[in-house]
Every structure is written in structure tokens, then in C-alpha cells.
N, C-alpha and C positions, 0 to 999 in steps of 0.2 A: 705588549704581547706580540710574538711572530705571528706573522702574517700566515693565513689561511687562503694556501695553496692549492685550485682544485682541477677538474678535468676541465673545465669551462675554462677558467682565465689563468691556465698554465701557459698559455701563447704570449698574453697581454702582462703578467707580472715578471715570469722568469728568462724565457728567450727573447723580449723585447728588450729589458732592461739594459742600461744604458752602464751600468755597475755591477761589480760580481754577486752573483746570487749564492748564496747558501742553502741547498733545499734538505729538509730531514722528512725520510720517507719513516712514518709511523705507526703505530697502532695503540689504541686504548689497554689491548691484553698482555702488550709485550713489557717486560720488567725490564729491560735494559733500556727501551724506549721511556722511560718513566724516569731512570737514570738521566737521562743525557738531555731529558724535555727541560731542565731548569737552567742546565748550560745552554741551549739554544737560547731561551728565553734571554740569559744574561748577552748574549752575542747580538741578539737581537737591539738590545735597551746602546751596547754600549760601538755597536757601527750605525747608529743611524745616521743616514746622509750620505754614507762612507759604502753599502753594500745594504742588501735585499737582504731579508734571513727569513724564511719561511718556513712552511710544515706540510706535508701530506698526507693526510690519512690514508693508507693503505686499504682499509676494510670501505672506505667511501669513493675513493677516486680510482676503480681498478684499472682503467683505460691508461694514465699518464704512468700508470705503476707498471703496467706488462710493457707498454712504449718503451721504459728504461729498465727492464728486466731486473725487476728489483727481484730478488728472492727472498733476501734477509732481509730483518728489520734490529735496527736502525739503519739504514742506510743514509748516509748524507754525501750528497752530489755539489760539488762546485762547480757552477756553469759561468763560462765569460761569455759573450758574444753570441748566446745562444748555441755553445759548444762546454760538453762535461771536460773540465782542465784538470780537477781531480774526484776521487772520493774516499768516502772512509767505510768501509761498513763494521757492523756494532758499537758498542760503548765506546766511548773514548774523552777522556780529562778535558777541560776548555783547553787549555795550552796546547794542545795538538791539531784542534780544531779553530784556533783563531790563528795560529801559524799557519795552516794551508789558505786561509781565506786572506791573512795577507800578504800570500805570495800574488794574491791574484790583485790587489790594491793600485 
């Protein structure tokens, strides 16, 4: 399961890490969020070791959410070195989304 990204250890899992991070900013209500939550999941099972893949709940972490001016949901942020290298917002295929994350590899 992606890892459970929150306002607390937003510092210590995704701007520390050592490897590119995949963050998907989400919600329980959003239907495209619901979409795209099983693709993460698979990106998650299948870069482990290789990159971070985590999740934010938008309705529970609004501090790290207004921090990166998320408006829409889904929103997914690829962060290197504690800098956004790219993102995607709404739905989108795994193959779109595991091709940005290994530009950052």
C-alpha cells in the first residue's frame, strides 16, 4: 500500500528522501481520485527501493495541500531533491505516470 503522506512527516518522507517521490494529493469524494488510487497503488508495489510513492489526503492534511497550491484533485507532484520536477493534475493511465516518475530515476 502507498505510503500515508501527512502534514506532520511531509519534511521527513518526501523532501528528505534520498529518491524521487511520487506524491498523489487526494480525496475520499473525488471519482477520478478513485480512478487513479489503484494505479498508484500498482506504482507503488512495482518501484519499491527505486522511488517513494505516496498519498495525501487533501480533506485531512490542508496545510501541505495550500503549501503546494493544490486546487484540483488528483493532483500528483514529482519531487527530486526536495524540489517539484514535474506534475500531472487529474486522471491519467499508469504509462503516463510511470514515464514521468522514470525521467526522474
Amino acid at each position: 500500500m502507498a505510503l500515508e503522506i501527512t502534514d506532520s512527516n511531509f519534511q521527513e518522507v518526501v523532501l528528505n528522501s534520498d529518491k524521487p517521490v511520487l506524491v498523489d494529493f487526494w480525496a475520499e469524494w473525488c471519482g477520478p481520485c478513485r480512478m487513479v488510487g489503484p494505479i498508484v497503488e500498482q506504482i507503488h508495489d512495482e518501484y519499491q527501493g527505486k522511488a517513494v510513492v505516496g498519498k495525501v489526503n487533501v480533506d485531512s492534511n490542508p496545510e501541505i495541500s495550500a503549501k503546494y497550491g493544490i486546487r484540483s484533485i488528483p493532483t500528483i507532484l514529482f519531487i527530486k531533491n526536495g524540489e517539484i520536477v514535474d506534475k500531472h493534475v487529474g486522471a491519467a493511465a499508469k504509462n503516463i505516470l510511470a514515464e514521468k516518475l522514470d525521467a526522474q530515476l
